[in-house]
DRENDO-1510 file (C-alpha; in Angstrom, 1 decimal, always signed):
<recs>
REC; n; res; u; v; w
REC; 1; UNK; +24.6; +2.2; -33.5 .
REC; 2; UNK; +22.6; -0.4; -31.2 .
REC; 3; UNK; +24.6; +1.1; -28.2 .
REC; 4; UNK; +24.1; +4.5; -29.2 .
REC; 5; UNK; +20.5; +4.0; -29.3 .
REC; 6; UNK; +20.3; +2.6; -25.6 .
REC; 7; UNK; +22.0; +5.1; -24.4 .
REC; 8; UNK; +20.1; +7.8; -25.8 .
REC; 9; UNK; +17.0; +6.5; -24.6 .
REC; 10; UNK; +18.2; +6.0; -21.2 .
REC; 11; UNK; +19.5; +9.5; -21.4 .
REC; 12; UNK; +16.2; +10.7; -22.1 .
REC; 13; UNK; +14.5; +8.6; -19.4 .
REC; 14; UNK; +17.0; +10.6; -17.0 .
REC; 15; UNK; +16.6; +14.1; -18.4 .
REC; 16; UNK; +12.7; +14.1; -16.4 .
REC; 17; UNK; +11.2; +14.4; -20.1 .
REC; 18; UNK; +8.9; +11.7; -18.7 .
REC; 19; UNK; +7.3; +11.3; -15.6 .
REC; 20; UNK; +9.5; +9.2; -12.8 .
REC; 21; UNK; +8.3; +8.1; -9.3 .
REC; 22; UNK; +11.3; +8.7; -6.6 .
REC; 23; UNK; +13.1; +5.4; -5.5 .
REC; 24; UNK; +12.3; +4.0; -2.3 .
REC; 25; UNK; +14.2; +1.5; -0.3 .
REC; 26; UNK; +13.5; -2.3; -1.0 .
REC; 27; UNK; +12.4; -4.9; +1.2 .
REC; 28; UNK; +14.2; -8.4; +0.0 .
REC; 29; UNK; +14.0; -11.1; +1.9 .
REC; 30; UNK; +11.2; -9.5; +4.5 .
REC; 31; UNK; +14.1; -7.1; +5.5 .
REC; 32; UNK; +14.9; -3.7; +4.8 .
REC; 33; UNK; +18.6; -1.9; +6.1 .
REC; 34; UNK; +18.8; +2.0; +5.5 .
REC; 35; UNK; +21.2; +4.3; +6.4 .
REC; 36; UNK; +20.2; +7.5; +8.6 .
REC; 37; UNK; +22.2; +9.3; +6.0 .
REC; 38; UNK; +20.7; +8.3; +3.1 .
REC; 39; UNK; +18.3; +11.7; +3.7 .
REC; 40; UNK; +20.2; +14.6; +4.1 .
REC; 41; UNK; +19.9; +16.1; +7.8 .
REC; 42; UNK; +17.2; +18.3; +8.4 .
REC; 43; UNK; +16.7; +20.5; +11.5 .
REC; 44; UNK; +18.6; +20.6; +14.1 .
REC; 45; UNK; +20.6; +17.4; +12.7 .
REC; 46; UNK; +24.1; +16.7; +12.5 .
REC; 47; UNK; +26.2; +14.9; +11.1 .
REC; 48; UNK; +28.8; +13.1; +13.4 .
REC; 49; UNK; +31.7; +10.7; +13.1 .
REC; 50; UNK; +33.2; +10.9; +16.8 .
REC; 51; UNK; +32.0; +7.5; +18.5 .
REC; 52; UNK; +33.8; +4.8; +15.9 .
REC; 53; UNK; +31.5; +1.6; +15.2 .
REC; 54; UNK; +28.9; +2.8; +13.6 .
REC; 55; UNK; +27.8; +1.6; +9.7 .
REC; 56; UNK; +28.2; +3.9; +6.7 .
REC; 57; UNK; +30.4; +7.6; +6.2 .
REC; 58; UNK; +28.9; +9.2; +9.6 .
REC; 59; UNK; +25.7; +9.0; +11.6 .
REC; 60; UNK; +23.2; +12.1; +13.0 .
REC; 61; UNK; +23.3; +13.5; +16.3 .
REC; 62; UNK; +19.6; +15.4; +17.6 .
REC; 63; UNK; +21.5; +19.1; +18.4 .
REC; 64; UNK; +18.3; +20.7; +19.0 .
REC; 65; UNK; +16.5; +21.5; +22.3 .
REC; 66; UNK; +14.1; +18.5; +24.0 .
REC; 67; UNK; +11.1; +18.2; +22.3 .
REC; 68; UNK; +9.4; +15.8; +24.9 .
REC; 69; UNK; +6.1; +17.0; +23.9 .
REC; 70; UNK; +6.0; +19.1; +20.8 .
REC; 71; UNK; +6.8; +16.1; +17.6 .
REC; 72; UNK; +7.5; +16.7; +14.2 .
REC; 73; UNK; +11.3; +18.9; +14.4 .
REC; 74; UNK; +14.0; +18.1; +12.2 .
REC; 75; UNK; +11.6; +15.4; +10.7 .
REC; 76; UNK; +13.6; +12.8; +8.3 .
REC; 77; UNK; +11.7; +10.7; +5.5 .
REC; 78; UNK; +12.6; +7.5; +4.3 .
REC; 79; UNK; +10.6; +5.9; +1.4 .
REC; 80; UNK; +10.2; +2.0; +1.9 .
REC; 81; UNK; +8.8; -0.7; +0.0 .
REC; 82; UNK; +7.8; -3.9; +1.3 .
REC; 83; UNK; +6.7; -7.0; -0.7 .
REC; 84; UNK; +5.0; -9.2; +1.4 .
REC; 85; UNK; +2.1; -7.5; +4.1 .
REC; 86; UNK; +2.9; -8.5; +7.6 .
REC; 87; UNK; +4.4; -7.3; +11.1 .
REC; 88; UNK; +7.5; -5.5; +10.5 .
REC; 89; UNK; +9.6; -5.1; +13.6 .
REC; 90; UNK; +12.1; -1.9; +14.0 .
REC; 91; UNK; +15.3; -1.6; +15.5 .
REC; 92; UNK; +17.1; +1.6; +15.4 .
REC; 93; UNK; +21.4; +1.0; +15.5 .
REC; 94; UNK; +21.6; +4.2; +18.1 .
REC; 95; UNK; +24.5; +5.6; +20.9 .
REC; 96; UNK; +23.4; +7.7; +24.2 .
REC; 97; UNK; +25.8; +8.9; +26.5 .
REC; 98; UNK; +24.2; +10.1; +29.7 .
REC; 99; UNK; +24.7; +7.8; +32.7 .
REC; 100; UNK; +21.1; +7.2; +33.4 .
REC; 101; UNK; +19.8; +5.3; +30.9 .
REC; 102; UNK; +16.8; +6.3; +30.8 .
REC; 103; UNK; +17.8; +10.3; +30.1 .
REC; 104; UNK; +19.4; +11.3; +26.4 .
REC; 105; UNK; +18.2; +8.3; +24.4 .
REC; 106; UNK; +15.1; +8.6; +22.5 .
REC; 107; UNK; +13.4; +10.1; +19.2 .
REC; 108; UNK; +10.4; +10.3; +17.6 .
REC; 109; UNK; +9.2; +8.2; +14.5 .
REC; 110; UNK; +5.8; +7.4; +13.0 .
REC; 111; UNK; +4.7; +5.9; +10.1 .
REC; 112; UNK; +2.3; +7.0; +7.1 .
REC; 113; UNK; +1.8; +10.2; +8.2 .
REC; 114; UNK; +0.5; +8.2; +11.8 .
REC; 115; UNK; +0.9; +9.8; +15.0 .
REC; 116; UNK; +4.5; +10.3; +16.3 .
REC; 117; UNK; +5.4; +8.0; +18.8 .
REC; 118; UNK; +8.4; +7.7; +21.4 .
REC; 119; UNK; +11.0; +5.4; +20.5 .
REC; 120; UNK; +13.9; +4.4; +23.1 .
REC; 121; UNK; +17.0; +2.8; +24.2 .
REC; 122; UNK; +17.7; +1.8; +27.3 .
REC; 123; UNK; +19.0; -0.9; +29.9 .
REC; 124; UNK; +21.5; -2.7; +30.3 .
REC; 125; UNK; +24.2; -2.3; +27.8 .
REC; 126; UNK; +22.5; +1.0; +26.0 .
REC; 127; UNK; +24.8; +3.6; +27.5 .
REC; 128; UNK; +28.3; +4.8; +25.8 .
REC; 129; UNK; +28.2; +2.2; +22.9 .
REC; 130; UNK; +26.3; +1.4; +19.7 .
REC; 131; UNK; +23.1; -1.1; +20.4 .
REC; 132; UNK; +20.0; -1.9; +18.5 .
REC; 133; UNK; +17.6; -1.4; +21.7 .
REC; 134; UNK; +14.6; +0.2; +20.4 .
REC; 135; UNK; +11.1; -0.3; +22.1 .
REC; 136; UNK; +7.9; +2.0; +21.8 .
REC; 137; UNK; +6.6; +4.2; +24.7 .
REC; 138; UNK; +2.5; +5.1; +24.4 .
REC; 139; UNK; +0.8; +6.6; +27.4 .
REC; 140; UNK; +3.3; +5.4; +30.0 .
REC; 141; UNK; +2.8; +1.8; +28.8 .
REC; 142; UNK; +6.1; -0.3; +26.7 .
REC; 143; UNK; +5.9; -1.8; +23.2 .
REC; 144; UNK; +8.3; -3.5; +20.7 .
REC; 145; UNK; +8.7; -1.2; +18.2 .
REC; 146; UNK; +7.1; -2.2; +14.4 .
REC; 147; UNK; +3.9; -2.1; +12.7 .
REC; 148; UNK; +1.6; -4.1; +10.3 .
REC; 149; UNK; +2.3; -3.0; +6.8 .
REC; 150; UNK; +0.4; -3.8; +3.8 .
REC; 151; UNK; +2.5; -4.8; +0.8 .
REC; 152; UNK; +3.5; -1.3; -1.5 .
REC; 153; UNK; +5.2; +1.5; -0.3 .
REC; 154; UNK; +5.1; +3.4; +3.1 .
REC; 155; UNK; +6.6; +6.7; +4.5 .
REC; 156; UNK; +8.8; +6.2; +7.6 .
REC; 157; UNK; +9.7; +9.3; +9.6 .
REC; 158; UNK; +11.7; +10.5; +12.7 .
REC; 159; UNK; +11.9; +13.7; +14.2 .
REC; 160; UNK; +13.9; +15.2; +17.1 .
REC; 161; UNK; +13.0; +14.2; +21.3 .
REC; 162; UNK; +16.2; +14.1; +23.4 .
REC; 163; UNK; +19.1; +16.4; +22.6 .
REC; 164; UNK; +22.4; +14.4; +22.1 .
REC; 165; UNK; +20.6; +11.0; +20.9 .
REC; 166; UNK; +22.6; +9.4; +18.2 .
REC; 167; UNK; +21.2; +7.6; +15.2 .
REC; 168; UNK; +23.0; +5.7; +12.5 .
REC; 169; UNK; +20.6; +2.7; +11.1 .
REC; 170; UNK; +17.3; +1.6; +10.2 .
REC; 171; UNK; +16.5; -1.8; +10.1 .
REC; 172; UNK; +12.7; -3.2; +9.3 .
REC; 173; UNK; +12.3; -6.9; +9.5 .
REC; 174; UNK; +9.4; -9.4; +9.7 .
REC; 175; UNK; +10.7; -12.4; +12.4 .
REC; 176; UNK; +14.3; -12.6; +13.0 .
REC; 177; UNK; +16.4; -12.8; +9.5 .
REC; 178; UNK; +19.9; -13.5; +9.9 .
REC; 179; UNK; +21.6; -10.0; +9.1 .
REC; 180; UNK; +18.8; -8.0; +11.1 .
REC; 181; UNK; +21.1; -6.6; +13.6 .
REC; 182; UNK; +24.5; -6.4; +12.0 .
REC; 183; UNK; +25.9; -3.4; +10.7 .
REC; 184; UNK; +27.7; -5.5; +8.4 .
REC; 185; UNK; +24.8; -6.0; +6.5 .
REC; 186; UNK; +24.4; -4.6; +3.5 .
REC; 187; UNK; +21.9; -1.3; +3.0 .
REC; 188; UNK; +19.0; -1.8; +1.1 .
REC; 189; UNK; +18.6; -0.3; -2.6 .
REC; 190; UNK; +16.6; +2.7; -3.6 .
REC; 191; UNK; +14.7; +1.6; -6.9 .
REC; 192; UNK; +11.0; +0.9; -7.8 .
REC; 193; UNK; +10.4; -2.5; -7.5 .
REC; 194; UNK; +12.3; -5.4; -5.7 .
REC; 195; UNK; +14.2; -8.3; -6.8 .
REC; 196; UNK; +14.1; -12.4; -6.3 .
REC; 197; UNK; +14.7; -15.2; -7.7 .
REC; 198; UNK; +18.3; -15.2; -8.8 .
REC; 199; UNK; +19.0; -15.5; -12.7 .
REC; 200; UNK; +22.2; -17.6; -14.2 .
REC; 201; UNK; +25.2; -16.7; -16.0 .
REC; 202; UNK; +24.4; -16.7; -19.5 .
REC; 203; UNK; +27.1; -16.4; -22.8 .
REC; 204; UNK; +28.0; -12.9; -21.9 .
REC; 205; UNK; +30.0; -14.1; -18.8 .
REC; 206; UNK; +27.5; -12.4; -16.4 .
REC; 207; UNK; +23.7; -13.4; -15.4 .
REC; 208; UNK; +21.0; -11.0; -16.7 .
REC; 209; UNK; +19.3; -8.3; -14.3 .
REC; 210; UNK; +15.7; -6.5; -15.0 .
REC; 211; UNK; +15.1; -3.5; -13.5 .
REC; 212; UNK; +12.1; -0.6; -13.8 .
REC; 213; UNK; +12.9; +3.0; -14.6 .
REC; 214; UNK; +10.3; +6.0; -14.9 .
REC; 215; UNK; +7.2; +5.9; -13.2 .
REC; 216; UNK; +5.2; +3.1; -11.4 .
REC; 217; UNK; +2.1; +5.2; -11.6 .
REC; 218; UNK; -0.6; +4.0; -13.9 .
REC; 219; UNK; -1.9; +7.5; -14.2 .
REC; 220; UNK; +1.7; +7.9; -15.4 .
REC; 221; UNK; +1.8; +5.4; -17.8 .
REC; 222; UNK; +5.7; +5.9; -18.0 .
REC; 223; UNK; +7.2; +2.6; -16.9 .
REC; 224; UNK; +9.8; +1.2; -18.7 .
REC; 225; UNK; +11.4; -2.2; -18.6 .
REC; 226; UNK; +15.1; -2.7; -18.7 .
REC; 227; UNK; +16.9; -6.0; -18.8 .
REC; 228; UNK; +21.0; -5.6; -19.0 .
REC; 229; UNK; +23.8; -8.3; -19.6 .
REC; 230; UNK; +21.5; -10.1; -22.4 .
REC; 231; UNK; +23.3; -11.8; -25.6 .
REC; 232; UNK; +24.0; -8.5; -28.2 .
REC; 233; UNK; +21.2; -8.7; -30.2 .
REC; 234; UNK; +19.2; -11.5; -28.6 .
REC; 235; UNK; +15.7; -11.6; -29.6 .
REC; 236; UNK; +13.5; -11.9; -26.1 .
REC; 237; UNK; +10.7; -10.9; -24.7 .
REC; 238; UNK; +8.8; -9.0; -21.1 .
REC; 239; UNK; +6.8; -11.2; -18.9 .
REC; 240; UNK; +4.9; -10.8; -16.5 .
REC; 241; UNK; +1.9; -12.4; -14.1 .
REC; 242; UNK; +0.0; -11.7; -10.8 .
REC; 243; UNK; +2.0; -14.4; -9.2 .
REC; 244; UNK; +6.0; -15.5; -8.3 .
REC; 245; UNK; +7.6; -18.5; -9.3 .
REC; 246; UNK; +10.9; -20.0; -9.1 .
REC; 247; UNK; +11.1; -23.1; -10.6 .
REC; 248; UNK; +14.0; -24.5; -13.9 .
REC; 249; UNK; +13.0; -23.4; -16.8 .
REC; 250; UNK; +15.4; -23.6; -20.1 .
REC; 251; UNK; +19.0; -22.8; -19.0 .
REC; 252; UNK; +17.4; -20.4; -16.1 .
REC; 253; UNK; +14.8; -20.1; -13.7 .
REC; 254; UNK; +11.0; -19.0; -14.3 .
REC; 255; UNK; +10.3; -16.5; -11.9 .
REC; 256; UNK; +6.7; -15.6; -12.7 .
REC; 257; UNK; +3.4; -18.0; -12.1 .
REC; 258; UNK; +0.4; -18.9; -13.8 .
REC; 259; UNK; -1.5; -16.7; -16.3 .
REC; 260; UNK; +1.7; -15.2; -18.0 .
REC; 261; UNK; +1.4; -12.4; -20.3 .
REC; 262; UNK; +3.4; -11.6; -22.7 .
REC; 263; UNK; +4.8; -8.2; -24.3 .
REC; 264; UNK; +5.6; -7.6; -27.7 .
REC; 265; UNK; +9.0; -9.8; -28.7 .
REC; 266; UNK; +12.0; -7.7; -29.6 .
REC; 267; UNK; +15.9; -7.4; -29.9 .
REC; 268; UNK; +18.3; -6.2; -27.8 .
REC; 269; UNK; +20.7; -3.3; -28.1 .
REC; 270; UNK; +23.8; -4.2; -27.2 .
REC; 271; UNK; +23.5; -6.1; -24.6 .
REC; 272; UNK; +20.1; -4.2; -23.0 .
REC; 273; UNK; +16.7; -4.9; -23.6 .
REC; 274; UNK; +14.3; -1.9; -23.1 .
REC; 275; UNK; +10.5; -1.9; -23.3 .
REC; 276; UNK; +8.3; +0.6; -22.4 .
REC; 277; UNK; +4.8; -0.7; -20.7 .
REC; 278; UNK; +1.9; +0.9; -22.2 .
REC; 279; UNK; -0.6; +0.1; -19.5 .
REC; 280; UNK; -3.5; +1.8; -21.8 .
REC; 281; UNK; -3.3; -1.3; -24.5 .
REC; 282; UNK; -3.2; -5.2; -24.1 .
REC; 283; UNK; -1.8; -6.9; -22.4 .
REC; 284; UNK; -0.6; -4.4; -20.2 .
REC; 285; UNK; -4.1; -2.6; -19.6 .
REC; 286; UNK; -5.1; -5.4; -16.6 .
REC; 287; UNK; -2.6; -3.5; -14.4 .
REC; 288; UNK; -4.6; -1.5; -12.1 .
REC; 289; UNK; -3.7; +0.7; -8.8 .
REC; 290; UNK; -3.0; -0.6; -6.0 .
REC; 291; UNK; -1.9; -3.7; -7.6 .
REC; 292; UNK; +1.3; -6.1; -7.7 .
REC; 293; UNK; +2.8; -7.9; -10.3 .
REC; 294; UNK; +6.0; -9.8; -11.1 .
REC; 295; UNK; +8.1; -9.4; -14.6 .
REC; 296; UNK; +11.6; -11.0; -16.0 .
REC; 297; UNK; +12.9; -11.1; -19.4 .
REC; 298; UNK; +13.1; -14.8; -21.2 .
REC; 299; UNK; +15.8; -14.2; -24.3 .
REC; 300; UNK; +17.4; -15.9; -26.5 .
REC; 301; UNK; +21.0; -17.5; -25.9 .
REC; 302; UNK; +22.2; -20.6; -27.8 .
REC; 303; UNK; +26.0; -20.2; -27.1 .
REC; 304; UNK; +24.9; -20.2; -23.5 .
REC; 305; UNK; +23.7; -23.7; -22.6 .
REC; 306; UNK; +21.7; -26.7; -24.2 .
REC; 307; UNK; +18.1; -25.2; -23.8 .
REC; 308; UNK; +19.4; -22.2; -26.4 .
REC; 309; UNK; +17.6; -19.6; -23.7 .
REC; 310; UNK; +17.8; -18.1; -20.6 .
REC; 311; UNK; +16.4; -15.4; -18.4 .
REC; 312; UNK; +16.8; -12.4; -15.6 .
REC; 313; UNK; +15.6; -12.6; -12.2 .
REC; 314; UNK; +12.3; -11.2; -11.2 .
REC; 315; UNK; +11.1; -7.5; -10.3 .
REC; 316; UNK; +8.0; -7.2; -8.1 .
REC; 317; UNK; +6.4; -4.3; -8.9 .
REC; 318; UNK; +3.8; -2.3; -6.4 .
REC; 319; UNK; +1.4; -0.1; -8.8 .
REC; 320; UNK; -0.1; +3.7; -7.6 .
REC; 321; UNK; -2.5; +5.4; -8.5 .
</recs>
């Protein structure tokens, strides 16, 4: 019955009976890695798989005209999500074939609706293979490609410039994380909210995971908390604060910081525990727009180590209106 139960009300949640914010890609660990084709192609598009060494099923070739001067064709969308504000550099994993280097190898992309800027590839070692070159071109004068971004989510988008130009990866980074530039690096996730501060195996052989589902809209008010491989039937508890933490705490790690609030205690089905945060009654009601906060699930586990309890990781969570 306690299965039966979860599912149903996860089958609901996905049935759009409530209201649900789309996913967008997660920044963890100050980076972010998307495929080109996790957007369908749009325009003059296509999808390619004829030059090996790229990441992913296939990459896009622009098969439009030159648009040198007219942005905004074939425009692709990526929803991102960064946790912590700061300059976040760009590299785009692109392929141009024309011998000239500086001919065939550029796009536009802007950011948050922004005005469209050049981005290009060229130089030494930019023509006939895969490379990450990618620098900014504004009124005749060079940039390294990024922007500042302020912690929540932002709308990246590229549109068609040089017919031929190949595109395969998107890769957002603040300094130089190792993994920036490797397409063996795994893509980012498309959820709401992002994860730190790694949980520990606990008696059901794995280590617990939270996770948001619905909508991370206050207006909304359809958020709901989900915290899987928990104990059958544990009885645990949401928590959640302003501020991140990762310090020992029982047979885990404490992943939120001072001024904890607490939800309603309850037991899990099966092996899930599923809240939904009502953000119109204490102590959810301090959430506000615009604002961040940082949940985990504390449960009980006494055949799991000496302290009796454990706990998930942590799930940042950026607020909208």
């Amino acid at each position: 019955m306690l299965f039966t139960r979860t599912a149903a009300l996860l089958t609901f949640l996905s049935s759009g009976a409530f209201a649900q914010t789309p996913c967008a890609w997660q920044a963890e660990n100050d980076m972010l890695m998307v495929e080109v084709e996790a957007v369908a192609p749009a325009g003059d598009w296509v999808v390619e798989t004829t030059f090996p060494g790229y990441a992913g099923e296939h990459y896009y070739r622009w098969n439009g005209p030159n648009h040198f001067s007219d942005p905004g064709h074939g425009r692709l969308v990526y929803e991102i999500e960064v946790h912590s504000a700061g300059r976040y550099e760009l590299r785009i994993h692109n392929r141009h074939e024309h011998a000239d280097s500086t001919l065939e190898n550029d796009c536009w992309v802007r950011m948050d609706g922004g005005p469209w800027i050049k981005l290009y590839s060229n130089g030494s070692g930019s023509v006939g293979q895969w490379n990450w070159k990618s620098r900014f071109e504004i009124d005749g004068s060079h940039y390294d490609a990024g922007w500042d971004l302020a912690v929540g989510r932002h709308a990246f988008e590229i549109s068609g410039r040089s017919t031929g130009f190949k595109i395969d990866r998107l890769n957002f980074y603040q300094g130089d994380p190792a993994g920036s530039q490797d397409v063996a690096t795994p893509a980012s996730l498309c959820k709401l909210g992002g994860s730190y501060c790694e949980s520990v195996i606990n008696s059901t052989g794995n280590a617990a995971r939270i996770e948001a589902l619905g909508s991370v809209s206050v207006g909304d008010n359809d958020l709901l908390l989900v915290a899987r491989t928990v104990p059958s039937g544990a009885l645990g508890l949401f928590m959640f604060s302003r501020s991140e933490a990762d310090a020992p705490f029982g047979d885990g790690h404490r992943c939120v910081g001072g001024g904890i609030r607490r939800l309603p205690p309850l037991s899990a089905r099966g092996e899930s525990m599923i809240q939904r945060l009502n953000m119109n009654r204490p102590p959810a009601d301090a959430i506000r727009a615009g604002s961040t906060w940082h949940f985990q699930a504390w449960f009980r586990d006494p055949w799991g180590g000496p302290a009796g309890f454990n706990l998930s990781n942590g799930l940042h969570v950026n607020f909208l209106p």
